[in-house]
C-alpha positions, -999 to 999 in steps of 0.1 A, spaced: -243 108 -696 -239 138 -677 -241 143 -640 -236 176 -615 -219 179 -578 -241 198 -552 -226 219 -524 -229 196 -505 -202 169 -525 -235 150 -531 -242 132 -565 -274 142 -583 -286 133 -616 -293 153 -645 -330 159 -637 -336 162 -599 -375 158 -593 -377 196 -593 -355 200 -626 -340 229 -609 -309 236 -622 -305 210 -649 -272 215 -666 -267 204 -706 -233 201 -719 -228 197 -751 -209 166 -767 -187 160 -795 -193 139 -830 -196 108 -823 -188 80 -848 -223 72 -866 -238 37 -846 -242 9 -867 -275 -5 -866 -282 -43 -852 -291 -67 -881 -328 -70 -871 -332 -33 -881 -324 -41 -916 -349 -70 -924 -379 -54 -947 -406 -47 -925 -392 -63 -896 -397 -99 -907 -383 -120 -881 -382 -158 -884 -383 -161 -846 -375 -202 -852 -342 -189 -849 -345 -163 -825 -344 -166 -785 -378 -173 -773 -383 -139 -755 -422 -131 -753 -419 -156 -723 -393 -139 -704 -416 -105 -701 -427 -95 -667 -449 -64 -680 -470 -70 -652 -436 -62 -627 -440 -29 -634 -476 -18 -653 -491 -15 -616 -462 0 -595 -473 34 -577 -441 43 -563 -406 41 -584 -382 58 -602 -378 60 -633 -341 71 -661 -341 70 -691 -304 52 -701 -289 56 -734 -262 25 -743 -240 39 -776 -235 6 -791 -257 -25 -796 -228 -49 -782 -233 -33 -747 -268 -36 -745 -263 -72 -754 -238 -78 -726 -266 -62 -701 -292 -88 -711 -266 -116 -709 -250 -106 -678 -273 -86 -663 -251 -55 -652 -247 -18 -666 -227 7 -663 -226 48 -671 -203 78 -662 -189 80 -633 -210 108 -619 -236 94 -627 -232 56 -613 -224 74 -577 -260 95 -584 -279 56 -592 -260 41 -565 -272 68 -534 -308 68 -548 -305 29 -545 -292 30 -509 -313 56 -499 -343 34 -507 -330 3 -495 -328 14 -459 -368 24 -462 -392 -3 -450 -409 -2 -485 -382 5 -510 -393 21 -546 -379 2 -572 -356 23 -599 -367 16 -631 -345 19 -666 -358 28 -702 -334 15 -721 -325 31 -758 -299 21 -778 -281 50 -797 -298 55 -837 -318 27 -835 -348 51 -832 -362 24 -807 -366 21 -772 -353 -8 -763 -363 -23 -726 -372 -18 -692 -350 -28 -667 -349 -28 -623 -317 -19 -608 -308 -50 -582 -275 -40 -568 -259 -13 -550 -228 -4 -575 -200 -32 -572 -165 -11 -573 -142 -41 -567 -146 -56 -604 -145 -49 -635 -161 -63 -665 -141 -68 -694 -163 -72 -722 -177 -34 -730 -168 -23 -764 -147 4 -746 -125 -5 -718 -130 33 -698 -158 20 -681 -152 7 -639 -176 3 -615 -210 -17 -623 -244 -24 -612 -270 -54 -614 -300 -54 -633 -328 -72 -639 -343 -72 -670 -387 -68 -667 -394 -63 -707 -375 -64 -740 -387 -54 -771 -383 -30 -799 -412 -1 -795 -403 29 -823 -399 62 -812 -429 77 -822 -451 54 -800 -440 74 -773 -419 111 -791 -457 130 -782 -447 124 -740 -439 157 -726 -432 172 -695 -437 209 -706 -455 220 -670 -416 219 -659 -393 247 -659 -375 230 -687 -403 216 -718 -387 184 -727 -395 151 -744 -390 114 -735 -373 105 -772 -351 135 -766 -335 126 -730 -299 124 -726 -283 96 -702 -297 88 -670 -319 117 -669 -350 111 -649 -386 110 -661 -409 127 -640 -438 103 -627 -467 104 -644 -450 106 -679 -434 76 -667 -463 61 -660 -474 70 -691 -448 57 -707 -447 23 -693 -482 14 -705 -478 27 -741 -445 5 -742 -458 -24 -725 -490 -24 -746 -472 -22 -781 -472 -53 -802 -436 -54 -813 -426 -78 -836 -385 -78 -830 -365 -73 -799 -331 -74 -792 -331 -111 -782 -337 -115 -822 -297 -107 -826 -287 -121 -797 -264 -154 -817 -253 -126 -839 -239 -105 -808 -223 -139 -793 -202 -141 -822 -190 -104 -819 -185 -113 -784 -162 -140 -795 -145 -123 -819 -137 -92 -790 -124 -120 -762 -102 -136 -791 -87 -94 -796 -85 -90 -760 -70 -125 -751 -97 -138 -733 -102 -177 -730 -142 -177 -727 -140 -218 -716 -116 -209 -684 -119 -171 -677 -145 -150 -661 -151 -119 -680 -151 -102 -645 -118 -94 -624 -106 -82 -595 -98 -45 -594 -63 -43 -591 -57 -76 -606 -63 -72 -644 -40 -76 -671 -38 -48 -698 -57 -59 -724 
């Protein structure tokens, strides 16, 4: 979740189309991610009669076709944040690297045929990409949402979610861009770092084509409850308030 100032006190993200320049810096031990239920059934046996209906909401063919887009791989550290994307439809990264999605979004908004910017979702030790989602919003900085696992986070952005479904890692750990200056892989991207066209393309029609048999929409009564369970820590009455506020106006939670 790393992102660079230019000279220029412009944002860019950690790959720029060239990859000139890309800067890694390294991060501390992080507390090991526990895994989502689903991950644990033997050989992902699902009972999807109790499970969200979720092959309908699927828009594969939303983005299998598009020509022009860009695409980021973004990595969410906990499970509970990825559910609170699909139920709210927002995200949220570093700092640096919200102000880098949030130009490239205005930039192509003021174009008479905007690309789309496209997210590969992966949660954290799952070994599973996770989902494909559009950005929809310029980045909202006058709210906050107060239902992350971590309460560091700010600023926002919309999405809207095109696919969701588990596809394993090594559907998709042979993609490459090794005819850049720096040989990387898609499995092995860090936080909103971008994917260079036509492994994106690439990409996209491996995931879209797999056959998954679990999704994250198989956990999502499970996640409801730990969502209950952090608005009861945090003091939030889920019948009368919003889980957005004002900026300026929450309460220390």
């Amino acid at each position: 979740m790393n992102g660079a100032h230019s000279a220029n006190n412009q944002v860019s993200c950690i790959i720029p189309d060239n990859l000139d320049g890309m800067v890694h810096h390294r991060r501390g031990t992080r507390h090991p991610t526990k895994l989502a239920p689903r991950y644990d059934r033997s050989e992902y046996r699902i009972d999807h009669t109790t499970s969200t209906t979720w092959s309908h909401v699927n828009q594969e063919h939303k983005v299998k076709d598009l020509e022009r887009f860009h695409c980021f791989v973004i990595k969410s550290f906990s499970e509970t944040n990825f559910h609170k994307s699909l139920k709210y439809g927002i995200w949220t990264s570093t700092f640096a690297n919200n102000r880098c999605l949030d130009q490239i979004y205005r930039e192509e908004m003021q174009k008479s045929s905007p690309c789309p910017i496209l997210f590969f979702f992966s949660v954290c030790k799952s070994r599973h990409f996770n989902g494909i989602a559009r950005m929809s919003s310029p980045l909202v900085n006058d709210q906050k949402f107060l239902l992350w696992d971590k309460q560091k986070y700010g600023a926002f952005f919309s999405v809207e979610w095109l696919v969701v479904k588990d596809v394993p890692n090594y559907i998709l750990k042979h993609i490459r861009w090794s005819h850049f200056a720096v040989n990387n892989s898609l499995v092995s991207c860090r936080d909103c770092e971008k994917i260079p066209k036509e492994e994106a393309s690439q990409s996209i029609s491996l995931f879209c084509n797999y056959q998954s048999t679990t999704s994250a929409w198989d956990d999502f009564q499970y996640f409801d409850q730990k969502q209950k369970e952090l608005e009861d820590k945090r003091g939030i009455d889920a019948e009368t308030d919003s889980p957005f506020r004002q900026v300026g106006s929450e309460v220390e939670l």
